[in-house]
N, C-alpha and C positions, 0 to 999 in steps of 0.2 A: 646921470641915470635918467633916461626918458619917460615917462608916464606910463607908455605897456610895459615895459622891461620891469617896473616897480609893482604893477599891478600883477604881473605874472610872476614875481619874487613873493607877493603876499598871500595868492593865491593858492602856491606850492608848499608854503610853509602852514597853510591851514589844513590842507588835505593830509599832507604828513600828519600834523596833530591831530586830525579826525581817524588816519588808519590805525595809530595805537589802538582802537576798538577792536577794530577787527580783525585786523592783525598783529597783534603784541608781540614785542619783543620781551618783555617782562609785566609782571605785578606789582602794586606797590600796596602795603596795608597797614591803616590806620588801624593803631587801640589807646587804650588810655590808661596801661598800667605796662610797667618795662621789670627790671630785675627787682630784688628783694630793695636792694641796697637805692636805688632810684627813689623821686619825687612822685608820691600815688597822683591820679587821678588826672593827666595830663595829657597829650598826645605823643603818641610814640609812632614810628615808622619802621616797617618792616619792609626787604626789596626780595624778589624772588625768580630767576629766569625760567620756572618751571611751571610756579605755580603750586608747588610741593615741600619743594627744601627751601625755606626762608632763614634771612641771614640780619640781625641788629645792624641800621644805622645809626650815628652819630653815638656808638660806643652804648647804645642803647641807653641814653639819656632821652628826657623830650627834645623833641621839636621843634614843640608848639606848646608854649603856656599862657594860660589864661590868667590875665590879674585884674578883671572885670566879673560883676556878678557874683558871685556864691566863690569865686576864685578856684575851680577845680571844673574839669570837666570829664564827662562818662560816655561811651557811643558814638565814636565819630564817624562821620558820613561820609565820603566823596564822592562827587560828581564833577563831570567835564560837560561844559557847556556844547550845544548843539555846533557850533561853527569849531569846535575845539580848541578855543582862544584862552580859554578859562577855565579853571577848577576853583570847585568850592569846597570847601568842609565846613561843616553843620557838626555841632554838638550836642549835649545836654547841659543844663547849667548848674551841675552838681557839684558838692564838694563832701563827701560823705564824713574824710577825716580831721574836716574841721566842725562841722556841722551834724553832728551822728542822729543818730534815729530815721529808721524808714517811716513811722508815721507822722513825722515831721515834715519832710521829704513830698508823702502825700498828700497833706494837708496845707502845707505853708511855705511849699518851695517855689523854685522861681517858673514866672509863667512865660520867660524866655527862654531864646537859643542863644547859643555863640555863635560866631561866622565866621570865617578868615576865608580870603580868596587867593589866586596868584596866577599867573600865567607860563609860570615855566617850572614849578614843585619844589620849589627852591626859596623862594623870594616870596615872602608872604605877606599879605596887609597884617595891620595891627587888626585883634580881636572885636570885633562890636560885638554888642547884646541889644537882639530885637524882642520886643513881643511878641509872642504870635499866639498864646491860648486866650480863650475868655477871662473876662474878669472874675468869674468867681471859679478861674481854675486854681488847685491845690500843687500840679508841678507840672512838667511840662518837660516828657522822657523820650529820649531814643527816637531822633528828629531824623526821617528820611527824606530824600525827594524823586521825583519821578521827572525827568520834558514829559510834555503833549504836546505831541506834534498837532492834534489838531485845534491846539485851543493857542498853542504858540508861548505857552509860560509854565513854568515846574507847577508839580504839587507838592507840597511839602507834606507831611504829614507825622506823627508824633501821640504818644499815650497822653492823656492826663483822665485823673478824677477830678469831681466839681464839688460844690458847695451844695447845689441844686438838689442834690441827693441825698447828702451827706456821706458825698466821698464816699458811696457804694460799692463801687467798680472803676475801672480802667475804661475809657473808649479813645479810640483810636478818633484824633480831630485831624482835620485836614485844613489850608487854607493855600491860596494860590502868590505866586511873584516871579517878577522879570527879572531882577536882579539880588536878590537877595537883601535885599532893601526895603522896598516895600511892599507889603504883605493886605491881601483880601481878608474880609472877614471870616473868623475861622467857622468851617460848621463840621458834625458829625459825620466821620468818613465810615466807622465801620462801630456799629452797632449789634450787640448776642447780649444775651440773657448771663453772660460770664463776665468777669474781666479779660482785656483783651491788650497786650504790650505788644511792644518789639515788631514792626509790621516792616517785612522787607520785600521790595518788586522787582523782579526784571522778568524781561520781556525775549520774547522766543516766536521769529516771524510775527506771525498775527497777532498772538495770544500775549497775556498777560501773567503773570505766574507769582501768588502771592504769598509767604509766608508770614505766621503771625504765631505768637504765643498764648494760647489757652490758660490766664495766670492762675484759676483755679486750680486746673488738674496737673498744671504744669509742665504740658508738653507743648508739640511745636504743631499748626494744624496750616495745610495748604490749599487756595483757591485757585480759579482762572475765569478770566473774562475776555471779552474781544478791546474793552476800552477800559480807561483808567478808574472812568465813573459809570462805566455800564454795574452789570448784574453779575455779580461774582457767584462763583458756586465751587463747594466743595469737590476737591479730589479723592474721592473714597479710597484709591488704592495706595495714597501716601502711607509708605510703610514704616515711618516714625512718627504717626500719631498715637501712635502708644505709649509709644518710649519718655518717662520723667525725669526730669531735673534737666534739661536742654530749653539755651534761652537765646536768645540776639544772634537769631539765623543772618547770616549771610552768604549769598549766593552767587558765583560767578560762571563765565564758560572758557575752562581750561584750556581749551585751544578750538580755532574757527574748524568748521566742519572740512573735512579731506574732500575732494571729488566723490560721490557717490557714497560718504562716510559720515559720520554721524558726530554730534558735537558731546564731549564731555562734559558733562555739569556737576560742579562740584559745589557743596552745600556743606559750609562751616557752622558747627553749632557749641556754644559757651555752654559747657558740660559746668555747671555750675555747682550743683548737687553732689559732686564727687571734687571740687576745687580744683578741675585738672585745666579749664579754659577752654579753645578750640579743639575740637574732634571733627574727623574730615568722614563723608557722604558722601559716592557718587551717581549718577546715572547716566544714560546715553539716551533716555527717552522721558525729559523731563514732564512730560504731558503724561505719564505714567504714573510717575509721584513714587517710583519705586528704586527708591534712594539706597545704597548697602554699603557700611562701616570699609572706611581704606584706612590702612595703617600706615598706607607711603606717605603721612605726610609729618612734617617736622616744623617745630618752633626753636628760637633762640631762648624764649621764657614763658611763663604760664600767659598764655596771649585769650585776652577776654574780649567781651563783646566789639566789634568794628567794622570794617569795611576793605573791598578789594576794587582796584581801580587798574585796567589794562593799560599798559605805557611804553610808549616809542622807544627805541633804541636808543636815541637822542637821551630822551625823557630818562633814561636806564642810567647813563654815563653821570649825566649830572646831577643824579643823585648820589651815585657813588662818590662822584669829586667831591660833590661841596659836604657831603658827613661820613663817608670811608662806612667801609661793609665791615662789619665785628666777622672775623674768620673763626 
């Protein structure tokens, strides 16, 4: 094989894994709790060609366990690296049903992540656990990340309470990295007079579109900005900031926009407060913030806080292969 011939094989098989974004052939989604009868607190995978109707892989066992750290994990993340070489998932370093108590949790829990990386969704490193809050943070929850394109490396970002205060409130820390590896110092991403969890981003053209939980009043509240670190400002007409007991938004877009047609944005939210999991949101004009209850949408089991990741056709198959779709 000659040197262009090899370089035009590398080239095509990146692009392919870059158009999963924008043109999916399926979903795939992370959570951390599967059937009754399953191992709590783990990672679980869900596959979906819709977006709507999802189906249990690997028999709806985990995936993915963690036997590092607190030995459980809560809120998994994924992201696909800018070249589309790579996926990450980011967790939390919880283990509730070994370790019970939330004020423990916030005062004395771990001020790491977990990580596991892979390049084909399939194949996955073994677990590390990084640091990434302050030292006098109390835990260190529902670890997101964002690329910046213009600074050229993720933001991570993640709840914890501190010592500094005495564990007052929740804020939202942020710290930066190239690899998931190693990690900037962490400082204050998102700063209110409340506590403030669960903070999810995706981006729409220009703008930035940010969900975050109100942990007082315990609803869900939405910002936008032109940049990751510019100056966020509320969506007044988000029309689920009312609505309580809704936690660990996540946001994706249903399918790329038609010709002259507008993109579906769909916004999962862990109905927590009623024990029921995800409940499905959608819009067509997510800069509107005017979200409205679908009921087209379906679980395999009570599926709580996670993450949706758009995925090749490719991507689609071999997941199916290597853990079989629960019919």
């Amino acid at each position: 094989m000659t040197i262009r011939v090899l370089i035009t094989l590398l080239i095509s098989l990146a692009l392919h894994s870059m158009s999963a974004a924008a043109n999916p052939a399926g979903y795939l989604l992370a959570t951390f709790s599967g059937p009754k009868s399953s191992p709590e607190e783990q990672i679980y995978f869900e596959i979906s060609g819709d977006g709507r109707k999802w189906k249990a892989l690997n028999e709806g066992k985990p995936v993915l366990v963690s036997d590092i750290g607190e030995k459980g994990v809560r809120d998994p993340f994924l992201i696909r690296s800018p070249d589309g070489k790579r996926i990450f998932l980011i967790a939390t370093d919880l283990a509730t049903h070994l370790k019970p108590g939330w004020k423990r949790a916030v005062t004395v829990g771990s001020q790491s992540i977990v990580v596991w990386e892979s390049t084909d969704l399939v194949t996955w490193s073994a677990p590390r656990l990084i640091k990434v809050a302050p030292a006098d943070a109390g835990c260190t929850w529902a670890p997101e990340a964002s690329y910046d394109e213009k600074a050229g490396d993720y933001l991570v970002y993640w709840a914890s309470a501190t010592r500094r205060d005495n564990f007052a409130k929740q804020r939202i820390w942020a710290a930066r990295t190239k690899d998931f590896i190693n990690f900037g110092e962490p400082f204050i991403y998102i700063e209110r007079e409340h506590s403030v969890i669960d903070t999810t981003i995706v981006r729409d053209g220009s703008r930035y579109y940010r969900f975050s939980k109100h942990e007082d009043n315990r609803a869900i509240f939405l910002e936008t900005s032109e940049s990751l670190l510019g100056k966020w400002t509320d969506i007044p007409g988000f029309l689920l900031q009312n609505e309580r007991g809704y936690e660990g938004p996540a946001c994706f877009a249903l399918n790329p926009a038609s010709e002259g047609g507008a993109k579906t944005w769909v916004l999962f939210l862990d109905y927590y407060a009623k024990g029921i999991g995800y409940t499905g949101f959608v819009t067509h004009d997510i800069a509107s913030g005017k979200f409205v209850p679908d009921a087209g949408f379906s679980f395999p089991f009570k599926t709580p806080h996670g993450s949706i990741l758009s995925i090749s056709m490719d991507e689609a198959a071999r997941l199916k292969s290597t853990y079989g779709v629960e019919e």
